[in-house]
N, C-alpha and C positions, 0 to 999 in steps of 0.2 A: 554306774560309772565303770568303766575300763580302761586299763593302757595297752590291751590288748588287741580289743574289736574294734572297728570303726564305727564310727557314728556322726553327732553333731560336736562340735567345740563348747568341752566343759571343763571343768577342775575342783578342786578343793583348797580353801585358803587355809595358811600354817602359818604357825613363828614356831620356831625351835632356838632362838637367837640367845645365849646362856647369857646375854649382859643386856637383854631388854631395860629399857630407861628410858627416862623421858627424852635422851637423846636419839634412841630410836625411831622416834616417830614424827608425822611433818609437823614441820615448825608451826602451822597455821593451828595446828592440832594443841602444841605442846602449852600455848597457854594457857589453853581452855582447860586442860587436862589438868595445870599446875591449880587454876584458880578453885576449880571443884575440887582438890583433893583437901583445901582446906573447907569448903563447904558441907563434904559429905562424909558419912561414916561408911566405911564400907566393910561390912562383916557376914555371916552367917542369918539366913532368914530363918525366923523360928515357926512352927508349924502355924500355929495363932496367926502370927504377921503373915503367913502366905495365902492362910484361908480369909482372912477379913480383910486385908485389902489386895491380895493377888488379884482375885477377880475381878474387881474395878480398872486396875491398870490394865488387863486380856482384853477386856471388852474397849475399851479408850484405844488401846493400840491397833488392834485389830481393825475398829472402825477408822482410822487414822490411814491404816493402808489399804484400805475395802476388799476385807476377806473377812470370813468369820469361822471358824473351829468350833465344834460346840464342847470338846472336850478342855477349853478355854472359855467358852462363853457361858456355859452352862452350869449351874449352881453345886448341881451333883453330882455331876461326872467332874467338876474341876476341884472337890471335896476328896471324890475319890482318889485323883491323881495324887492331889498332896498327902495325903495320907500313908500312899503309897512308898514314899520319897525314903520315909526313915527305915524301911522294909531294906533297903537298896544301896547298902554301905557308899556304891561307887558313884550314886544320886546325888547331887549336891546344890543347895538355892545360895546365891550370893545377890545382897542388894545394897542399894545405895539408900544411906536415911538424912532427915533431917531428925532429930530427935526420933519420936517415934514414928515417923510419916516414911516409910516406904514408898519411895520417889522411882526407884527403877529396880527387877531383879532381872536375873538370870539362871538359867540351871545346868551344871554341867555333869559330864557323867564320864568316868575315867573307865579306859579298855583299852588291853594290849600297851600299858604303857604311853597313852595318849589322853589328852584332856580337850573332850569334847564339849562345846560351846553349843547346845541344845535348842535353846527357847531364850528368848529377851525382849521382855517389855517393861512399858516405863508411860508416866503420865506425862501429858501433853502440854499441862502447864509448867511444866517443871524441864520441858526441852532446853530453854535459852540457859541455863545452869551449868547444861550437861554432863547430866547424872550418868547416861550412856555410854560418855566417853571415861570418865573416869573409873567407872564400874567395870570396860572392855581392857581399860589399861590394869588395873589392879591383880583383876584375873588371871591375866596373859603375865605380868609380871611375876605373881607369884608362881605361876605353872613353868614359867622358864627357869625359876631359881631351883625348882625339886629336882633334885638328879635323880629321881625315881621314875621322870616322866622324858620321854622323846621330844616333845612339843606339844602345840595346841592344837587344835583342827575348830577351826569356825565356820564349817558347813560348805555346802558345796556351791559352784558357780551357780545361780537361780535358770532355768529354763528360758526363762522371760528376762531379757534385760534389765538391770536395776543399776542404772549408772551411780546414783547417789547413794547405794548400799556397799555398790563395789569401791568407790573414794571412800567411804570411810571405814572400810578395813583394810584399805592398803594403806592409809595415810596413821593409820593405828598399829603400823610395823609389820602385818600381815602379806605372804605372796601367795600366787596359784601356781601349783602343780597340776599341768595340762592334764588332763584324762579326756575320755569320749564321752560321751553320754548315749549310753545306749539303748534300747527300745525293742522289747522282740514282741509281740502283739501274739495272743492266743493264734491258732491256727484259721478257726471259724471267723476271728477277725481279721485278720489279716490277709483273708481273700476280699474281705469285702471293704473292707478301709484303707489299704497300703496300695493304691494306684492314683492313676496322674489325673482321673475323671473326679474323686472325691479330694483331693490335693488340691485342683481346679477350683471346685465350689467355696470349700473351704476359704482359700486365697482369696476370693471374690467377697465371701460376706466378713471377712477382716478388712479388707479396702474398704467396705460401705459401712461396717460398725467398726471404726478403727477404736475406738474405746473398750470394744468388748474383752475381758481379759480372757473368760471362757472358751473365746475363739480364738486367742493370740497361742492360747496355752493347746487347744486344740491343731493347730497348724504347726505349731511348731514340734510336738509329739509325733505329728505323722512325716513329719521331717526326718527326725530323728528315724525311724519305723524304718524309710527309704532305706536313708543310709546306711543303717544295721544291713538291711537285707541286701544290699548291693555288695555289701563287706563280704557277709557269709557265703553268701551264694555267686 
């Protein structure tokens, strides 16, 4: 991302808003939010609770939006990550519980004065609750009250349109700060990928696999690519 170079339209979402509150956020939001907060606990995930049930929730969620990580999906490598965590002062897991049921986390990671919103997932029986929302509010509220921090940062606009990701972080007090998205392609590739012949084909088998994400995600990178290169040069 850039606010410098040209490329496609992206950003990153923030709250810095020192009086975040349930009046912050949209109304359609605020009751769901009021209703889980007396349903859920929301505190500190402890290493135990991220290893035995984080990985059920990765894999649920994951399959929930058809993508899979294996450094979430996988037994050992997702051992390893948590273990990692308490290595990493500025690492931090926040979840939503019913008693001891770990219903949704998240992890965030503070730099330069900023509280970064990392990773979030949450089981799928437990959506109509919303553990997610309460758990995005809690966070963001506690991170606007620290005067040690600037604000939030919960990640960047997605490459691929995600209309029902983007509503609910704006409706959860969240705005984007415009940047580029920019794309500079090795050299050896981008003689043979950054033109309007492979652009062409591209654009073609997304019309005829319009489902395919691989290709949505691929056309729109070489998008990005153009426009970088039109900027610079």
């Amino acid at each position: 991302m850039s606010r410098q170079w040209g490329g496609i339209s992206g950003g990153v979402y923030v709250c810095c808003d020192r009086k975040y509150s349930l009046d912050t956020i949209h109304k359609k939001n605020r009751t769901a939010v009021r209703r889980a907060l007396e349903t859920y606990e929301i505190r500190h995930v402890k290493e135990g609770e991220l290893l035995g049930q984080g990985l059920q929730l990765n894999r649920e969620t994951m399959a929930r939006q058809g993508r899979y990580d294996p450094e979430f999906g996988e037994e050992g490598q997702w051992s390893r990550f948590v273990k990692a965590i308490p290595e990493c002062p500025e690492i931090e897991a926040f979840g939503a519980f019913v008693g001891k049921r770990l219903c949704a986390y998240l992890i965030t990671c503070r730099e330069d004065r900023w509280l970064n919103i990392l990773h979030q997932m949450s089981r799928p029986d437990d959506l109509k609750s919303y553990p997610n929302h309460v758990l995005t509010y809690s966070v963001t509220k506690a991170a606007c009250e620290d005067p040690s921090l600037k604000g939030v940062s919960y990640g960047l606009v997605p490459l691929i349109v995600n209309n029902g990701l983007h509503e609910y972080k704006i409706r959860l007090g969240y705005s984007v700060i415009p940047q580029s998205c920019v794309v500079v392609l090795r050299p050896e590739l981008n003689l043979f990928l950054n033109n309007r012949f492979v652009r062409w084909g591209v654009n073609l088998f997304c019309r005829l696999r319009p489902n395919d994400r691989r290709l949505e995600m691929t056309g729109t990178i070489l998008r990005a690519a153009e426009a970088t290169s039109s900027e610079r040069f």
